[in-house]
MARMIPA-997295 format. One line per field, with one value per atom (N, C-alpha, C): residue number from 1; residue in three letters; x, y, z. Coordinates in steps of 0.02 Angstrom, whole numbers. Atoms other than C-alpha are relative to their C-alpha. Example, Ala and Ser with C-alpha at 12.3 -4.5 7.8 and 13.67 -1.06 7.14 Angstrom:
BEGIN
seq 1/1/1/2/2/2
type ALA/ALA/ALA/SER/SER/SER
x 45/615/45/-42/684/-39
y -59/-225/60/-59/-53/55
z 0/390/0/-3/357/37
This chain:
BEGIN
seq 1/1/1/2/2/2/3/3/3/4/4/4/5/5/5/6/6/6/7/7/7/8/8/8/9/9/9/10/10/10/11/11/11/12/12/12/13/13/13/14/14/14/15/15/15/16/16/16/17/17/17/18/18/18/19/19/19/20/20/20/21/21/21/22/22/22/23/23/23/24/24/24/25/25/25/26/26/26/27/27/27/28/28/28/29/29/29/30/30/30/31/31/31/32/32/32/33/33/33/34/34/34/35/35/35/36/36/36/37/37/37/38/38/38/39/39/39/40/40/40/41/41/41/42/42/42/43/43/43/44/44/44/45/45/45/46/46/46/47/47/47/48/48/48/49/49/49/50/50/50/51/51/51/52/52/52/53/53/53/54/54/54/55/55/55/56/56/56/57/57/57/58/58/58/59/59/59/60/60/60/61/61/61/62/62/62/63/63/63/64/64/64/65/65/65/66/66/66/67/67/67/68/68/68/69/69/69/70/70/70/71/71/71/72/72/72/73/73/73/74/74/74/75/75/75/76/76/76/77/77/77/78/78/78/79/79/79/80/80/80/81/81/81/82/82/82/83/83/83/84/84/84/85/85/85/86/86/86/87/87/87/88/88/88/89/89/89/90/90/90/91/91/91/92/92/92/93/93/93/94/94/94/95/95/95/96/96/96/97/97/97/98/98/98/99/99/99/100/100/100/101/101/101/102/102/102/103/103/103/104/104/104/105/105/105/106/106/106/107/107/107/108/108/108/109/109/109/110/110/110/111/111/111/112/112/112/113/113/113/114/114/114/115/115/115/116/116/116/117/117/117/118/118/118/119/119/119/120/120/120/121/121/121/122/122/122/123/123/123/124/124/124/125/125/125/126/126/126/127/127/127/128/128/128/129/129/129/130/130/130/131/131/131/132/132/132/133/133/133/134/134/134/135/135/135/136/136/136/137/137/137/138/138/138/139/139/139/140/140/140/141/141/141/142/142/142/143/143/143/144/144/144/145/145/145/146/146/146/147/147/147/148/148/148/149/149/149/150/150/150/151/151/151/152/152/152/153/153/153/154/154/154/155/155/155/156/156/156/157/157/157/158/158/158/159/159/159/160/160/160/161/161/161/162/162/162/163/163/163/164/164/164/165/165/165/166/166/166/167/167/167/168/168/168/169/169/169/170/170/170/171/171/171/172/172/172/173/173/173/174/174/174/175/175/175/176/176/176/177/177/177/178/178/178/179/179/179/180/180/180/181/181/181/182/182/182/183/183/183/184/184/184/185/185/185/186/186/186/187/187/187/188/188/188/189/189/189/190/190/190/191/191/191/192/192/192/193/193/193/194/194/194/195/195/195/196/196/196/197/197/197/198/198/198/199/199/199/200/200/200/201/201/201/202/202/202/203/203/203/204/204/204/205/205/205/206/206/206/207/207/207/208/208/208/209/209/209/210/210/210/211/211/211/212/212/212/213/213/213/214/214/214/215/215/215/216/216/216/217/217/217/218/218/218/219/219/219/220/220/220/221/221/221/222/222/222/223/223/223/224/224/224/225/225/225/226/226/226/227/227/227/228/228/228/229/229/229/230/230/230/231/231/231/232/232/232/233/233/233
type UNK/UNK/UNK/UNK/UNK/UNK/UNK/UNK/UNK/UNK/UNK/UNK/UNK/UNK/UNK/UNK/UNK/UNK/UNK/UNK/UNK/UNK/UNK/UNK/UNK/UNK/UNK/UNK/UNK/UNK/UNK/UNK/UNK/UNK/UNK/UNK/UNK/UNK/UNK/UNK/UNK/UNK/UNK/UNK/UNK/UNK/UNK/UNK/UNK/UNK/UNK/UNK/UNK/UNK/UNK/UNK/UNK/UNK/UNK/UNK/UNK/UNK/UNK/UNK/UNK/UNK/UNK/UNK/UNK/UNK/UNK/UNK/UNK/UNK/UNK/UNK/UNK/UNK/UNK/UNK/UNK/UNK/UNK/UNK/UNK/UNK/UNK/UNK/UNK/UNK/UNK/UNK/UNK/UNK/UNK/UNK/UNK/UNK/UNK/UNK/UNK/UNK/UNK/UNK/UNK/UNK/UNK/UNK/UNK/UNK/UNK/UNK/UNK/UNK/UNK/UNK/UNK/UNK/UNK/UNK/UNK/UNK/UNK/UNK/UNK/UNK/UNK/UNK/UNK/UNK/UNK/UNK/UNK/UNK/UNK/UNK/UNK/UNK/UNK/UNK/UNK/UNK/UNK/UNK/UNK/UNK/UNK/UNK/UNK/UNK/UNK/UNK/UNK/UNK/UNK/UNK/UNK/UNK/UNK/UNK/UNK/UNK/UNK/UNK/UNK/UNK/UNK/UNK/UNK/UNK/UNK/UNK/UNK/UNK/UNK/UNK/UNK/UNK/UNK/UNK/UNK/UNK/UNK/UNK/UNK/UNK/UNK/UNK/UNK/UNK/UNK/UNK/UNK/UNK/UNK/UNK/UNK/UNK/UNK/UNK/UNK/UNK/UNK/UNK/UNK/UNK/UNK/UNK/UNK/UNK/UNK/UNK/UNK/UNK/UNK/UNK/UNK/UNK/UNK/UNK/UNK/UNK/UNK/UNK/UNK/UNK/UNK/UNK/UNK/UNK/UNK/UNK/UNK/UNK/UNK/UNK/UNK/UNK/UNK/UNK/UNK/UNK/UNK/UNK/UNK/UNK/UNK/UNK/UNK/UNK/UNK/UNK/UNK/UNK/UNK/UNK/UNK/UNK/UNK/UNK/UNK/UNK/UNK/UNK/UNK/UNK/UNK/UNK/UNK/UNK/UNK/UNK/UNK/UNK/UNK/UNK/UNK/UNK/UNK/UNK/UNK/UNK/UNK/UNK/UNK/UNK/UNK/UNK/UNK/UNK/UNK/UNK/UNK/UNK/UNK/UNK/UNK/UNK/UNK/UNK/UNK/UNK/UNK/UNK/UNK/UNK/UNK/UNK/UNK/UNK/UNK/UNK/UNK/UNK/UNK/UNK/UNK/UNK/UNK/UNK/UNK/UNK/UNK/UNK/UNK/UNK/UNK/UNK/UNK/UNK/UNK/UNK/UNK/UNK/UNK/UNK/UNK/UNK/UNK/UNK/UNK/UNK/UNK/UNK/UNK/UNK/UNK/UNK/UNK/UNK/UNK/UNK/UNK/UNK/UNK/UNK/UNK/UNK/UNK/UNK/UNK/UNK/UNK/UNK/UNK/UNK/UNK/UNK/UNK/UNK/UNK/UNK/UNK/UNK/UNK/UNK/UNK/UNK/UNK/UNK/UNK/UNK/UNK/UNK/UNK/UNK/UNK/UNK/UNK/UNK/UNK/UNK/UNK/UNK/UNK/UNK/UNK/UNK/UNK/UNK/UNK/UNK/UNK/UNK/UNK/UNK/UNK/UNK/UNK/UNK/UNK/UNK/UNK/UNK/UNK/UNK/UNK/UNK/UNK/UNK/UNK/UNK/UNK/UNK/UNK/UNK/UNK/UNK/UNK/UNK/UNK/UNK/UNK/UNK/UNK/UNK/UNK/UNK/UNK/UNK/UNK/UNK/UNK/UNK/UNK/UNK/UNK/UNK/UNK/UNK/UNK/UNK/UNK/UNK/UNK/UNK/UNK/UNK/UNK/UNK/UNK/UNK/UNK/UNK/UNK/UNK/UNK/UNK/UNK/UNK/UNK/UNK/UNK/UNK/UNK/UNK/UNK/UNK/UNK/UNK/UNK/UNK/UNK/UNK/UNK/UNK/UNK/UNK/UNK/UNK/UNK/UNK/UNK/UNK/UNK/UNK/UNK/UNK/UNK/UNK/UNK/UNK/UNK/UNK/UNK/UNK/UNK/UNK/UNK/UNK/UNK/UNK/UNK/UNK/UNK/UNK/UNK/UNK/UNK/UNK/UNK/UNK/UNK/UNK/UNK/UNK/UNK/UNK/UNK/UNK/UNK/UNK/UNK/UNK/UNK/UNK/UNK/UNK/UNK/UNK/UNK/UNK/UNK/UNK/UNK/UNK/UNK/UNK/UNK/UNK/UNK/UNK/UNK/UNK/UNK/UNK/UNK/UNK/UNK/UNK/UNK/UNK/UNK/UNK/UNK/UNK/UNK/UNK/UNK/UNK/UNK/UNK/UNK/UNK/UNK/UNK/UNK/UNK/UNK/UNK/UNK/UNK/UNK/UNK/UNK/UNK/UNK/UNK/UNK/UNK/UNK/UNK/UNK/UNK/UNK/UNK/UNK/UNK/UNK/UNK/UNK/UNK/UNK/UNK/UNK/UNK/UNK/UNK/UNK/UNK/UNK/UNK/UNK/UNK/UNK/UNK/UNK/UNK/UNK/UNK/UNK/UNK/UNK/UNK/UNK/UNK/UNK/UNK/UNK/UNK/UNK/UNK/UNK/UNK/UNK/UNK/UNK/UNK/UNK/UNK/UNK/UNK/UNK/UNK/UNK/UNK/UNK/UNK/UNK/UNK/UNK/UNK/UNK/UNK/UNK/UNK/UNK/UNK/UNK/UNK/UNK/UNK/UNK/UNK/UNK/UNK/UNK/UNK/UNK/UNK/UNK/UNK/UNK/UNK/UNK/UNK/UNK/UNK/UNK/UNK/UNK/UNK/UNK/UNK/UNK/UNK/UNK/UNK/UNK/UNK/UNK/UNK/UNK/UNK/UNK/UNK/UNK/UNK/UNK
x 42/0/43/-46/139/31/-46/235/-47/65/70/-20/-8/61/57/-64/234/13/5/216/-54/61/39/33/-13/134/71/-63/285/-13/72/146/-27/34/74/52/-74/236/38/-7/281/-36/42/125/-31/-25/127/80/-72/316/-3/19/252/-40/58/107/34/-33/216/54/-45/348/-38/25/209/-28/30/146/68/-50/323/27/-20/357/-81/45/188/12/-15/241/63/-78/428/-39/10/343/-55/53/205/28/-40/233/10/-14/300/49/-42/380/47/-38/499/37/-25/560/27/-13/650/-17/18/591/65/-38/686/-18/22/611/34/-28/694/-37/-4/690/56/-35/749/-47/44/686/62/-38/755/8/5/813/-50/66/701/29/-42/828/73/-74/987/28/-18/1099/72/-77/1254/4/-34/1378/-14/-12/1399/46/-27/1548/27/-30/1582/61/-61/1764/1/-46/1840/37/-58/1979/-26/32/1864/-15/-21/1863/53/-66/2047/-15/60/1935/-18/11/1895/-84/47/1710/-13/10/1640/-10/59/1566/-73/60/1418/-29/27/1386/9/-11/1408/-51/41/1295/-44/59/1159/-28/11/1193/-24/19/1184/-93/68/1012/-48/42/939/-6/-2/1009/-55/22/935/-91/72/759/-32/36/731/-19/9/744/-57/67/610/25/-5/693/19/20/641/53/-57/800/-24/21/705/2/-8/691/52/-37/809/69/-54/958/31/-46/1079/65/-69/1227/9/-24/1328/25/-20/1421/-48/47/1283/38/-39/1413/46/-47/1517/-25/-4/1468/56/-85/1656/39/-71/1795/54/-59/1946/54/-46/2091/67/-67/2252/59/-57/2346/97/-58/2503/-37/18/2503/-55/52/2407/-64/51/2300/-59/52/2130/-40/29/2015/-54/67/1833/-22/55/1719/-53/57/1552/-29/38/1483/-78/65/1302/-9/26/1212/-77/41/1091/-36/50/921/-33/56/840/-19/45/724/-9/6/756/98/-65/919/-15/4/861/8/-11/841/96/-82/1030/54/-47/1107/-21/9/1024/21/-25/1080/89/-65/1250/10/-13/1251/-2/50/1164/78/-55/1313/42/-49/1444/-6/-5/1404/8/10/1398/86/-50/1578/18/0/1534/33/-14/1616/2/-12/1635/-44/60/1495/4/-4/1486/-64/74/1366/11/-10/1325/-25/39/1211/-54/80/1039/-50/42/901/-76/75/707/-43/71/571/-26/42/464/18/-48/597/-53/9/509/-95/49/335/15/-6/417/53/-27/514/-53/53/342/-29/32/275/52/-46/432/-5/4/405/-78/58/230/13/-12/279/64/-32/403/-25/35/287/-48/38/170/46/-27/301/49/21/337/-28/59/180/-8/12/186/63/-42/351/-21/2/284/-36/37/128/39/-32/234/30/-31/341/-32/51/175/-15/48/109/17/-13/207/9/4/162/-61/62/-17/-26/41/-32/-6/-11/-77/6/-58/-4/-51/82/-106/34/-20/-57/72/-85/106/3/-4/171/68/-61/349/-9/-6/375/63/-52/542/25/-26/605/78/-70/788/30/-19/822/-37/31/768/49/-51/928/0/-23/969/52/-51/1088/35/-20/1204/49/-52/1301/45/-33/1439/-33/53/1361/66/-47/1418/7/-19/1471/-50/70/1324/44/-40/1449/62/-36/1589/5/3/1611/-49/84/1421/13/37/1415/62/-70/1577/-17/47/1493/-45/52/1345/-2/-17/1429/-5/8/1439/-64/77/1249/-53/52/1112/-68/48/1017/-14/-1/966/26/-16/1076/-18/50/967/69/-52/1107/-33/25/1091/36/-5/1089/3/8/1121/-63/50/950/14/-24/944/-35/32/911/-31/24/811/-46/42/772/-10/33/691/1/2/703/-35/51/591/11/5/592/-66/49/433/-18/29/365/-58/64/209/-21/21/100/-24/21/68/-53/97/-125/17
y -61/0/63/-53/122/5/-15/77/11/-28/102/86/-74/272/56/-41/338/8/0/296/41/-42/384/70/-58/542/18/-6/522/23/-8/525/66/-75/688/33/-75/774/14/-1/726/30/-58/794/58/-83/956/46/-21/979/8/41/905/83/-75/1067/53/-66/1198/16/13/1125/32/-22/1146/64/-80/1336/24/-33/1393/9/41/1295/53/-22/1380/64/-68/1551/38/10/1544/-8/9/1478/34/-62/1596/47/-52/1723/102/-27/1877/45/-66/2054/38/-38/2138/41/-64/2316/29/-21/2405/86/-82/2612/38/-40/2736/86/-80/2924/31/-42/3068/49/-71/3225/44/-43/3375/43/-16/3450/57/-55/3597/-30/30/3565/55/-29/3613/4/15/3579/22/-32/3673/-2/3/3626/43/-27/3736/5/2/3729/83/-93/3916/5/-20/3919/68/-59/4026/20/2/4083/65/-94/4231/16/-18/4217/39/-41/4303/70/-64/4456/7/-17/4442/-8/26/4388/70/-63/4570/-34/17/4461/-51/53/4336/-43/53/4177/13/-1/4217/43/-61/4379/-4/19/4297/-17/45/4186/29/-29/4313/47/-30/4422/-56/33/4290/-37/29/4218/64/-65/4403/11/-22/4419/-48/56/4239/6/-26/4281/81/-43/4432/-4/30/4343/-52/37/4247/-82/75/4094/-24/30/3976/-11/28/3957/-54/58/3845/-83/56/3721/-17/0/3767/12/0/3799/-27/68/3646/14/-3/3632/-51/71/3506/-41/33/3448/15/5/3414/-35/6/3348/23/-35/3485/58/-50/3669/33/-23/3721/-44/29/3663/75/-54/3766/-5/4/3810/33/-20/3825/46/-13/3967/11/14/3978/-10/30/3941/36/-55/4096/35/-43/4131/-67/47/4019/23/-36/4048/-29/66/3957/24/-2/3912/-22/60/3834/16/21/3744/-1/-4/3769/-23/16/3676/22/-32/3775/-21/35/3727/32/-43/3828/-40/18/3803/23/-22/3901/45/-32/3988/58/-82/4163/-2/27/4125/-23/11/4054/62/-71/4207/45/-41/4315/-12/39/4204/26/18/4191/102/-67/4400/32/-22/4434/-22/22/4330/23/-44/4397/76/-69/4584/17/20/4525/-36/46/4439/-78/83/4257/7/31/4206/-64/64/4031/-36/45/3967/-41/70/3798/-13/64/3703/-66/65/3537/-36/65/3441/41/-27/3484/-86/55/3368/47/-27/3378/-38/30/3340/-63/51/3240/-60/32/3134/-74/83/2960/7/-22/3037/-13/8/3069/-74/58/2910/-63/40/2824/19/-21/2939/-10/28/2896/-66/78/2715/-8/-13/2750/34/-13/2834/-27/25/2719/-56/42/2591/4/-23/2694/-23/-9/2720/-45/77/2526/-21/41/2495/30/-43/2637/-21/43/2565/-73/78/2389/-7/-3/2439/23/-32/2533/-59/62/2375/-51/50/2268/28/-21/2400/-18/12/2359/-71/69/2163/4/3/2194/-55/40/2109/34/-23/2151/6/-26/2198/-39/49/2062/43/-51/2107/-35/-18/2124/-56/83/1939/13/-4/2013/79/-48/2187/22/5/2226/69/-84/2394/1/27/2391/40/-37/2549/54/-90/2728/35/-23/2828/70/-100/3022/4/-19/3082/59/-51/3192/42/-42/3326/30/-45/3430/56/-50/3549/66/-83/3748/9/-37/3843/46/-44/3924/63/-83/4098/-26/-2/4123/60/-40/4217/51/-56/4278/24/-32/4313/43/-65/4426/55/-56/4525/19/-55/4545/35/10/4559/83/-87/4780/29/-34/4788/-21/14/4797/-32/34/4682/-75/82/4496/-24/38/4394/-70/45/4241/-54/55/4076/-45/37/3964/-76/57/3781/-55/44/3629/-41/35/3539/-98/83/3355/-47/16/3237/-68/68/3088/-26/54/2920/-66/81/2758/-21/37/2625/-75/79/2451/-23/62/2294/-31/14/2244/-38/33/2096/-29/18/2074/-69/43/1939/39/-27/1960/-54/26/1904/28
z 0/0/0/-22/67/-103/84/-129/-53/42/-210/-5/-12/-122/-42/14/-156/-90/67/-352/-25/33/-368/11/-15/-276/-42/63/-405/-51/88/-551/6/-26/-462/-3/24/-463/-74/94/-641/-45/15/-684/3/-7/-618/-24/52/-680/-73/70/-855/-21/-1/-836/7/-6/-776/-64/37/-911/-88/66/-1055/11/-13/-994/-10/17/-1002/-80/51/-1163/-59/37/-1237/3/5/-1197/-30/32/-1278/-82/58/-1432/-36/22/-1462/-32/31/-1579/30/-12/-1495/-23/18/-1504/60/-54/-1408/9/50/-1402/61/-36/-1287/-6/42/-1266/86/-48/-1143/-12/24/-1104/48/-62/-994/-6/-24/-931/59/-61/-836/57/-22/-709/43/-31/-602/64/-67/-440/71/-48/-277/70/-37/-157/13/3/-120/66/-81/3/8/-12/56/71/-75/198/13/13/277/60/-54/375/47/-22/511/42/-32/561/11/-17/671/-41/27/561/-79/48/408/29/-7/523/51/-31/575/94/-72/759/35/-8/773/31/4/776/23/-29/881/-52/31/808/20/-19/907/-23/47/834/-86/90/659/-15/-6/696/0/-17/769/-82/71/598/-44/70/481/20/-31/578/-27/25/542/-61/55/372/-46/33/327/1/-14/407/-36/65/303/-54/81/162/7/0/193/21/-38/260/62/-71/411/10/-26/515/32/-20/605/-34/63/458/-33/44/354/-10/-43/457/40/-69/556/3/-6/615/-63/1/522/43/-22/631/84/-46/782/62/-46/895/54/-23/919/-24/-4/932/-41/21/891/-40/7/803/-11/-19/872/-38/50/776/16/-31/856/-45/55/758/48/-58/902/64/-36/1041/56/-56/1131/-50/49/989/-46/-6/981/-43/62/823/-9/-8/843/-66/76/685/22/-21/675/-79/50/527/-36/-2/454/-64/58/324/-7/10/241/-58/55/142/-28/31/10/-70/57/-134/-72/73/-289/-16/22/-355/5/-11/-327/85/-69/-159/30/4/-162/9/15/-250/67/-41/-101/69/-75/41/-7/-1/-17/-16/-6/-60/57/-68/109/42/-66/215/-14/21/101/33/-13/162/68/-64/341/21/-7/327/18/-18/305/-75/99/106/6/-1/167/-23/8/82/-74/67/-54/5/21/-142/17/-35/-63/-39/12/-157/-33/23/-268/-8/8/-264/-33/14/-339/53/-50/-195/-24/41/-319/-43/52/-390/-5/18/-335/-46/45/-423/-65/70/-563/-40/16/-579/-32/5/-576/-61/86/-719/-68/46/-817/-44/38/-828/-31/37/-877/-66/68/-1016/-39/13/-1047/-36/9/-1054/-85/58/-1185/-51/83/-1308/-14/-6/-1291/-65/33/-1352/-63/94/-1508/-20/41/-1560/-36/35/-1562/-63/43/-1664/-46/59/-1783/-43/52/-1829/-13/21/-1840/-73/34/-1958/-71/59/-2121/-5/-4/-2086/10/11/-2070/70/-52/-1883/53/-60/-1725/56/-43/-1578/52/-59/-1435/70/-39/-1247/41/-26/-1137/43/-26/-1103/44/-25/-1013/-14/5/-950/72/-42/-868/2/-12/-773/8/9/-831/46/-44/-744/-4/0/-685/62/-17/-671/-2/-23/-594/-38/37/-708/44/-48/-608/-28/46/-722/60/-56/-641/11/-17/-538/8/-4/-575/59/-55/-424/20/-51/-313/-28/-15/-349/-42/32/-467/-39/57/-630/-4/2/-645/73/-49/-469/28/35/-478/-35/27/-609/23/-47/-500/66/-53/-348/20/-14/-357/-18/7/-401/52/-56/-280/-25/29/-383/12/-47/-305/-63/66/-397/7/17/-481/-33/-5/-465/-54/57/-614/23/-2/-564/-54/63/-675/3/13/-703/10/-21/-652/-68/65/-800/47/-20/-736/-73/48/-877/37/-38/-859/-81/41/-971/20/-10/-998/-54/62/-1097/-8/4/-1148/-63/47/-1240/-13/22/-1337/-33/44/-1425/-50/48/-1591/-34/37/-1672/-59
């Protein structure tokens, strides 16, 4: 009974292997299309991050740090931005880093990473601390808010123009295009160009006019690409 058993459950697994073996085997041999599409864009960035350091040694220490600090907090809040938000230390560990120039002469800094949202905004931050005796300020990083949004609307239209490629190479064979038997997300990649300098050249030339100067960021390219294969009727 037991070797009666074990042979019917041998026969049951052969025949579910046998089934899964001919569904794979029927979908390989079906007549299919397969096209690869890839769409981008740019988008501006929304996100601006700069350091803003502050050293005595930018006014010869004629100037606290603390009174750097209190200016640049005033200069930043006129401009319309939340220190609260948009203002950290970097380094959240340490208040200070001291800077031994001999041995009787002690020179404190303190680090700030700063968050704004458009390049006009930028140019006015970085003009604003400049006039105040901060210059220590870099670009850190740009990002777009909406990136994983638009990553999603990417492959959607990745997808579309897929499906108008495939029809296109049905159309001078007179068949058509059945539906999507394999659809694969190869990638969806941030393209990261070198990013200009928050201040340089342009902001040199605008640097003697009392005109907000408007920082020109590099644009982020984000594509997506898919493989997608059809049946063809």
């Amino acid at each position: 009974m037991k070797q009666i058993t074990k042979i019917a459950l041998l026969l049951l697994f052969f025949a579910v292997s046998l089934a899964g073996h001919s569904q794979t085997k029927n979908f390989i041999d079906q007549p299919y299309l397969e096209t690869t599409a890839r769409v981008d864009t740019l988008v501006v960035p929304d996100r601006i991050h700069m350091s803003v350091l502050i050293t005595e040694a930018d006014t010869k220490g004629r100037t606290s740090v603390e009174k750097l600090e209190n200016r640049m907090a005033t200069e930043l809040k006129a401009l319309g931005i939340d220190t609260d938000k948009q203002l950290s230390l970097s380094d959240l560990g340490s208040n200070f880093k001291k800077y031994f120039l001999r041995k009787t002469d002690i020179q404190k800094s303190k680090e700030y990473l700063l968050v704004v949202y458009d390049g006009l905004t930028a140019g006015r931050a970085i003009q604003a601390l400049e006039s105040i005796g901060i210059a220590n300020v870099n670009l850190v990083k740009t990002e777009y808010s909406k990136i994983e949004e638009l990553k999603i609307a990417l492959r959607k239209q990745a997808v579309g123009k897929a499906k108008t490629q495939a029809e296109a190479m049905l159309e001078p064979l007179n068949q058509n295009l059945g539906r999507a038997l394999f659809i694969s997300d190869l990638n969806t990649n941030i393209v990261r160009f070198q990013q200009r300098a928050a201040y340089g050249l342009e902001y040199a030339k605008a640097a003697d006019s009392s005109q907000p100067l408007a920082v020109e960021f590099e644009k982020i390219k984000v594509e997506s690409t898919v493989n997608v294969k059809f049946a063809m009727e």
